[in-house]
C-alpha positions in Angstrom: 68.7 108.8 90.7 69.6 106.2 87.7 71.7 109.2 86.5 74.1 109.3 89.8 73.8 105.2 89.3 74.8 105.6 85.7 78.0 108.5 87.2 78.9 105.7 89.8 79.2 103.0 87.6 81.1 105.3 84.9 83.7 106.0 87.5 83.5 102.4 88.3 84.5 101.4 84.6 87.2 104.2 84.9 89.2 102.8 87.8 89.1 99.6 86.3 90.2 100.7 82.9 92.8 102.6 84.3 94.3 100.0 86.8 92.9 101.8 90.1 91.2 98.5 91.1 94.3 96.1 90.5 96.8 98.2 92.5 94.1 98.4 94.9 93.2 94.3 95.1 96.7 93.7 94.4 98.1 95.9 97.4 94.9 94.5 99.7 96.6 90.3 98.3 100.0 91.4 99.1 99.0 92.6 102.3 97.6 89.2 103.2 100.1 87.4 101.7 102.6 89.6 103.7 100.5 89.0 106.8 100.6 85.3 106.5 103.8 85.3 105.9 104.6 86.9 109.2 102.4 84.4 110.6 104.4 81.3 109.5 107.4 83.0 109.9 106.7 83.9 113.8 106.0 80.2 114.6 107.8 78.7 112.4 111.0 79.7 113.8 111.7 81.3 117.5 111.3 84.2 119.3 115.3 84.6 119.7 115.6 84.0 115.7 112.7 86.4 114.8 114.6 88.8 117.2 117.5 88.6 115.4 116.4 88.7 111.9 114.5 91.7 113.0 117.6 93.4 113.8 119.3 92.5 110.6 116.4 93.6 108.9 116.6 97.0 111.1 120.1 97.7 109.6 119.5 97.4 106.3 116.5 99.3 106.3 118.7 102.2 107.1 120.1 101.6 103.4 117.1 100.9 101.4 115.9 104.5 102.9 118.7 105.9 100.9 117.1 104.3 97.7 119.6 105.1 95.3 119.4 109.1 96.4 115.9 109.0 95.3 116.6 108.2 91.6 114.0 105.8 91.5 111.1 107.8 92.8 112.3 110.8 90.5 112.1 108.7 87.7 108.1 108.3 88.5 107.6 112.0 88.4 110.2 112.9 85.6 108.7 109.6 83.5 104.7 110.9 84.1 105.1 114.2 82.0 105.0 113.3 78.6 108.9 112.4 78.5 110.3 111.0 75.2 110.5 107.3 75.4 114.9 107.9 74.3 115.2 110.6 77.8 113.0 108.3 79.7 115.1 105.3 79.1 118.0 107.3 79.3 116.9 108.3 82.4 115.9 104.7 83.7 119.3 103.7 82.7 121.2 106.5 84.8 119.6 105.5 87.8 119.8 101.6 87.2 123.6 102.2 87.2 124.3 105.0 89.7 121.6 104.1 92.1 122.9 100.3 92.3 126.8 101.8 93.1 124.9 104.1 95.1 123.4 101.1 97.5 126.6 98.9 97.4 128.6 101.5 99.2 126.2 102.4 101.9 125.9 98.2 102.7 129.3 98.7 103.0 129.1 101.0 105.5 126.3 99.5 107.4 127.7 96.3 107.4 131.5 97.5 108.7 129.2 99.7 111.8 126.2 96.8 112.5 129.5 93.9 112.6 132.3 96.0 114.0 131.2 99.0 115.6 128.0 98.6 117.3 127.9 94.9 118.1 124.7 94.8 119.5 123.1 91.1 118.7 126.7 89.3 117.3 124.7 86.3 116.7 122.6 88.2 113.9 125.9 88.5 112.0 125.1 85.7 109.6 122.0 87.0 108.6 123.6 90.3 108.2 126.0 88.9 105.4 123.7 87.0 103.7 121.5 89.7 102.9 124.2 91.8 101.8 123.1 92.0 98.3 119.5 92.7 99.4 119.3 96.9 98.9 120.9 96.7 95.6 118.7 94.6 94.0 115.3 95.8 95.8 116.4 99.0 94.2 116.9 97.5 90.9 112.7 96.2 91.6 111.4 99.5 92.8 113.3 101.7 89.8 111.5 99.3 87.2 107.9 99.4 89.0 108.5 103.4 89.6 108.9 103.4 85.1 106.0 100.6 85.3 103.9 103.4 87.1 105.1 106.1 85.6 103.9 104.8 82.3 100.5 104.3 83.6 101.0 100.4 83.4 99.2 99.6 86.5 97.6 96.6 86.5 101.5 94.8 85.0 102.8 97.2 88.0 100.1 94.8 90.4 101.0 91.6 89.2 104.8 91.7 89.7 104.1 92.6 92.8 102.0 90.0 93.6 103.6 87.4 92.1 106.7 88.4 93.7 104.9 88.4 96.9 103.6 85.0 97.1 106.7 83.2 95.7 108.2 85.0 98.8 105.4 83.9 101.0 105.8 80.2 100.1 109.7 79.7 99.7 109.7 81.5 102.6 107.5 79.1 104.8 109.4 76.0 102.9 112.8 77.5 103.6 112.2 78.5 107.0 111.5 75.1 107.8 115.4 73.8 106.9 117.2 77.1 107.0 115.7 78.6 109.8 115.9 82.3 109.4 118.5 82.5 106.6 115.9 80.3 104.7 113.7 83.6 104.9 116.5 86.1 103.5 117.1 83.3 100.3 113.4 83.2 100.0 113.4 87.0 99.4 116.3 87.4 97.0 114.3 84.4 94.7 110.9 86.9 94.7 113.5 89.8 94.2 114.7 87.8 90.9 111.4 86.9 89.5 110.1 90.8 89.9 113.5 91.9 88.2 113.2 89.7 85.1 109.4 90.2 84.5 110.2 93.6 85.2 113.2 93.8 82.9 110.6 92.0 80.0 108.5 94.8 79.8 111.0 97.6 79.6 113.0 95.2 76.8 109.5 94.9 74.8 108.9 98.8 74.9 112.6 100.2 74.9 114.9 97.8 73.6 114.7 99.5 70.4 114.8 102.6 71.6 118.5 104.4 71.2 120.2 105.8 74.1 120.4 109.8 74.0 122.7 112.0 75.5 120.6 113.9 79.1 121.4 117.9 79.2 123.4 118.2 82.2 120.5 121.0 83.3 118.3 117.9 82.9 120.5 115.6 85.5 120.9 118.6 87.8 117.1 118.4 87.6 117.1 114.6 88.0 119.3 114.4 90.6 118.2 117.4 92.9 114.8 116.4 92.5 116.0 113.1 93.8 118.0 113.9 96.7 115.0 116.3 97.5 112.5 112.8 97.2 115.0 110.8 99.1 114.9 112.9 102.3 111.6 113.2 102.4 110.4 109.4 101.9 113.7 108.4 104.3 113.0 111.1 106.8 109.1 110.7 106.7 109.8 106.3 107.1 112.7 106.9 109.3 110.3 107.1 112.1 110.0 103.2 112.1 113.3 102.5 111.8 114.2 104.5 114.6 111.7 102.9 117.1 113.9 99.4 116.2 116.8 101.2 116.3 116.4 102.5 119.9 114.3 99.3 120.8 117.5 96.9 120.2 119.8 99.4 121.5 118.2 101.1 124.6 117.0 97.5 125.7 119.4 94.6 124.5 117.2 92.3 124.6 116.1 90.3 121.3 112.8 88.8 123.0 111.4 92.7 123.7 112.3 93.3 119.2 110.5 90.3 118.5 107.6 91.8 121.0 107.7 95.0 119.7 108.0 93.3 115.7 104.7 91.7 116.4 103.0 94.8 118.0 103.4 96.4 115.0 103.0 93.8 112.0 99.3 94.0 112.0 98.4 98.0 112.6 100.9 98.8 110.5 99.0 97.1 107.6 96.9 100.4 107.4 99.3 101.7 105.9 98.8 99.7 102.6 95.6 101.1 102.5 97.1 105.0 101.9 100.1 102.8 100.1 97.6 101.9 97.0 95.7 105.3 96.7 99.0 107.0 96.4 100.4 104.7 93.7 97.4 105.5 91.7 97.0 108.8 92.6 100.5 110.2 92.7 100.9 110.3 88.6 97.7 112.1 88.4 98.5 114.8 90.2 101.8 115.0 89.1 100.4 115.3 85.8 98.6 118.3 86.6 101.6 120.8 87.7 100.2 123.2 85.9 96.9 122.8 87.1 96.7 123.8 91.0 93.4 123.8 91.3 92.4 120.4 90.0 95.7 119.2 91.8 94.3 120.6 95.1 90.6 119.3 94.3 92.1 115.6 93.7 94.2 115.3 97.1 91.0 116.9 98.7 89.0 114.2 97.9 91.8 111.6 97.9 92.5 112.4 101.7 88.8 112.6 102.8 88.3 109.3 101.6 91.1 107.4 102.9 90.5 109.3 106.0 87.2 107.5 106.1 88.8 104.0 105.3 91.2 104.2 107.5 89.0 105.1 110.3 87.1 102.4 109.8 89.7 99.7 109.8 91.3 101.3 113.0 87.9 101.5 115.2 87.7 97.3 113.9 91.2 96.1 114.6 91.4 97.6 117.3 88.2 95.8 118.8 89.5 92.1 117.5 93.2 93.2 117.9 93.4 90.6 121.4 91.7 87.9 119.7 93.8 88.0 116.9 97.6 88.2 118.7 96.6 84.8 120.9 95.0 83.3 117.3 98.0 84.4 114.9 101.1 84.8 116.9 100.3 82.2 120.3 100.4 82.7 123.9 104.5 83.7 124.1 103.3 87.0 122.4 100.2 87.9 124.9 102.3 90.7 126.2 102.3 92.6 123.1 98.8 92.8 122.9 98.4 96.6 124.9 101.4 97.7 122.7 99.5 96.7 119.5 96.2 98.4 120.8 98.2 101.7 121.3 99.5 101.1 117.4 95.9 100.6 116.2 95.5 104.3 116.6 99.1 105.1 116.3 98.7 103.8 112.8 95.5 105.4 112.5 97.0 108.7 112.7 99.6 107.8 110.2 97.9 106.2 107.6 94.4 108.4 107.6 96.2 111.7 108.2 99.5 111.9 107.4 100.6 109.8 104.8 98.2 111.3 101.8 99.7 114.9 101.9 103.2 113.7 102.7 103.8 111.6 99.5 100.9 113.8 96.8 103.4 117.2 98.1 106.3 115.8 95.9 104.0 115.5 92.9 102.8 118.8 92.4 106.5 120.0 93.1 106.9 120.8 96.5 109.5 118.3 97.4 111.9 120.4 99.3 109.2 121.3 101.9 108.7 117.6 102.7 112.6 116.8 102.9 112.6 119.9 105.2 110.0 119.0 107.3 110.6 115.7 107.4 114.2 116.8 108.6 112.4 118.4 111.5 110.0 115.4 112.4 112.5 112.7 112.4 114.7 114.9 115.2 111.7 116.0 117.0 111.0 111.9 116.8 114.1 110.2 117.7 114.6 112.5 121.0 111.2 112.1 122.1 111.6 108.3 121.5 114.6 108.1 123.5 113.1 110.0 126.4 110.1 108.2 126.8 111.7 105.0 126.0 114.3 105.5 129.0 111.4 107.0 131.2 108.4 104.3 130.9 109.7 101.6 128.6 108.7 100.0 125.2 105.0 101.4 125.9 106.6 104.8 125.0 107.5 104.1 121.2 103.6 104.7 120.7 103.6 107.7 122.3 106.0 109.3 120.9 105.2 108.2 117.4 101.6 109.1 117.9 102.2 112.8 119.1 104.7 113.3 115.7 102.3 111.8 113.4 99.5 114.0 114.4 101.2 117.3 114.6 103.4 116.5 111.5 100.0 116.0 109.4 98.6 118.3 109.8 101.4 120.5 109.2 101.3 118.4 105.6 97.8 119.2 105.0 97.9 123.2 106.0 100.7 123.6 103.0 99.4 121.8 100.8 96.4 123.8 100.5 98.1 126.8 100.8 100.9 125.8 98.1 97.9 125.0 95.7 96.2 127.9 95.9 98.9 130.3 96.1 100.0 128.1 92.8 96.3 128.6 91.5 96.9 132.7 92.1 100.5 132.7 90.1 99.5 130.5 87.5 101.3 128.1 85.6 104.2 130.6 84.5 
């Protein structure tokens, strides 16, 4: 007995020391913070407004998906091997510069089609231009925390998120109040700003007297395939959501039903930070251990089973309190999307406890392309069965479509992952 108590408290000290806990509090703050944000943000401005920044928000998150072609995730798994500190900030650098250009053009894009083509809320045109400098520079945040992570620098990765966070929270409330809802988009590129240059002071202090070296072109056709491989997966495997929105404003027209459906969602969907933290503490573990199939295999085992368990757990409660807490947080004009939330509780569930561990761990013991293909498949199977049951029963059938996909797409995740371990395991290293 006191030797298991001695074990625990071992492991305890390890997660600690090696930044496990402050992802995990940090993620758990910024999901709070996040949460109360929504909060003040729903009542602080109307239902038409939330509407529309929804939308806006909805068209640029086609963009972020896109992240740069993946560059910033690829520099995570590139940047956890043991690279040289003159590729890895050679590396950092590449996809600072190509991945902004990268996410310029596509706002472009999205901005000609959301203003001039599909014209579906004109009054959330504003809001559209004023964020149009919003998925360049959350790329430029998410490439420094991905080099943050890679270099096992969790607990600095934690705080600039959290800091970031909460001056977002609170300019956000203060802005809100004068600006309305382009209060909330300046509120968001001020936290973008401060997570850049604390970001940007970390990679200064450990690289800035590091030289530039030339990358092998084999090395960028590495980079870069590996990325587009990462970028189809993570935009295919999140498209989901965007999607729902997507077919929400379109199918419907109506900005009152998006600000519904917004609010259905905000508070299941937090589940997902729950599989968000293990996985940005677990993913440069395993991706450490490429060689090492077994132990890889062992890790997202265990990983899965517990957040299975956690999960579970949080589902079973919110969805018992989820009534109470729409007429508490959100007031009476939202009541009717309290049996749309209740479907999401489990919705969520599925997502977060099933699906999400395999999905994102795949990538790090190099099975990338099997996620962007399969994600490929999911997103189609996704988007027709969304518009089908949206056109046949209403907004009630975004849960069941999403539900049915999540389910059978994770478990397709977790049957090749074990067999891509073991049959790794068999091969060996090579």
């Amino acid at each position: 007995m006191r030797h298991d108590m001695v074990s625990v408290i071992d492991k305890a000290k390890y997660l600690v020391r090696t930044g496990f806990a402050h992802v995990m509090v940090g993620n758990t703050l910024i999901m709070a913070i996040g949460f109360l944000s929504s909060i003040c943000i729903v009542r602080l401005i109307s239902k038409e407004s939330y509407g529309l920044l929804c939308h806006a928000d909805n068209m640029y998150q086609y963009v972020l998906l896109f992240s740069g072609l993946g560059m910033s995730t690829a520099l995570l798994k590139f940047c956890s091997t043991g690279t040289d500190p003159q590729k890895a900030k050679s590396l950092l650098v590449f996809s600072l510069k190509y991945g902004v250009l990268i996410q310029l053009f596509l706002t472009a894009l999205m901005v000609f089609y959301a203003t001039v083509v599909s014209r579906t809320f004109p009054k959330a045109n504003y809001l559209i231009y004023s964020s149009i400098l919003y998925p360049a520079s959350f790329y430029v945040v998410t490439t420094l925390q991905s080099y943050l992570r890679s270099q096992q620098e969790n607990k600095l990765y934690a705080r600039i998120a959290l800091a970031q966070s909460t001056l977002v929270f609170v300019l956000s409330v203060l802005l809100a109040l004068v600006l309305d809802a382009a209060g909330v988009v300046l509120a968001r590129y001020l936290g973008l700003a401060a997570a850049v240059g604390l970001g940007l002071r970390y990679v200064v202090r450990r690289l800035g007297s590091v030289t530039l070296c030339k990358v092998s072109l084999t090395t960028r056709k590495a980079f870069v395939g590996m990325s587009v491989a990462m970028m189809l997966t993570n935009m295919f495997s999140s498209v989901i959501a965007t999607n729902e929105m997507f077919l929400v404003n379109h199918l419907i027209h109506d900005a009152a039903i998006t600000a519904t459906y917004r609010v259905a969602v905000l508070i299941p969907g937090q589940l997902l930070v729950i599989a968000g933290s293990v996985v940005v503490y677990v993913f440069p573990l395993v991706a450490g251990l490429s060689c090492d199939k077994s132990r890889a295999l062992s890790i997202v085992l265990r990983t899965g089973a517990a957040t299975f368990v956690a999960v579970a757990i949080c589902a079973a409660v919110g969805r018992v309190v989820n009534p109470l807490l729409i007429r508490i947080v959100y007031g009476v004009q939202y009541e009717n999307a309290i049996p749309l939330s209740n479907a999401f509780w489990f919705v969520h569930g599925l997502n977060a406890g099933v699906r999400m561990i395999p999905l994102n761990l795949l990538p790090a013991i190099g099975e990338a392309k099997f996620c962007a293909y399969m994600s490929v498949i999911t997103c189609a199977v996704h988007f027709v069965l969304d518009y089908v049951f949206i056109k046949s029963i209403g907004i009630e059938g975004v849960a069941y479509a999403a539900g049915l996909v999540y389910f059978c797409s994770g478990g397709c995740y977790w049957l090749y992952t074990i067999y891509s371990c073991k049959k790794g395991t068999a091969r060996g290293c090579g």
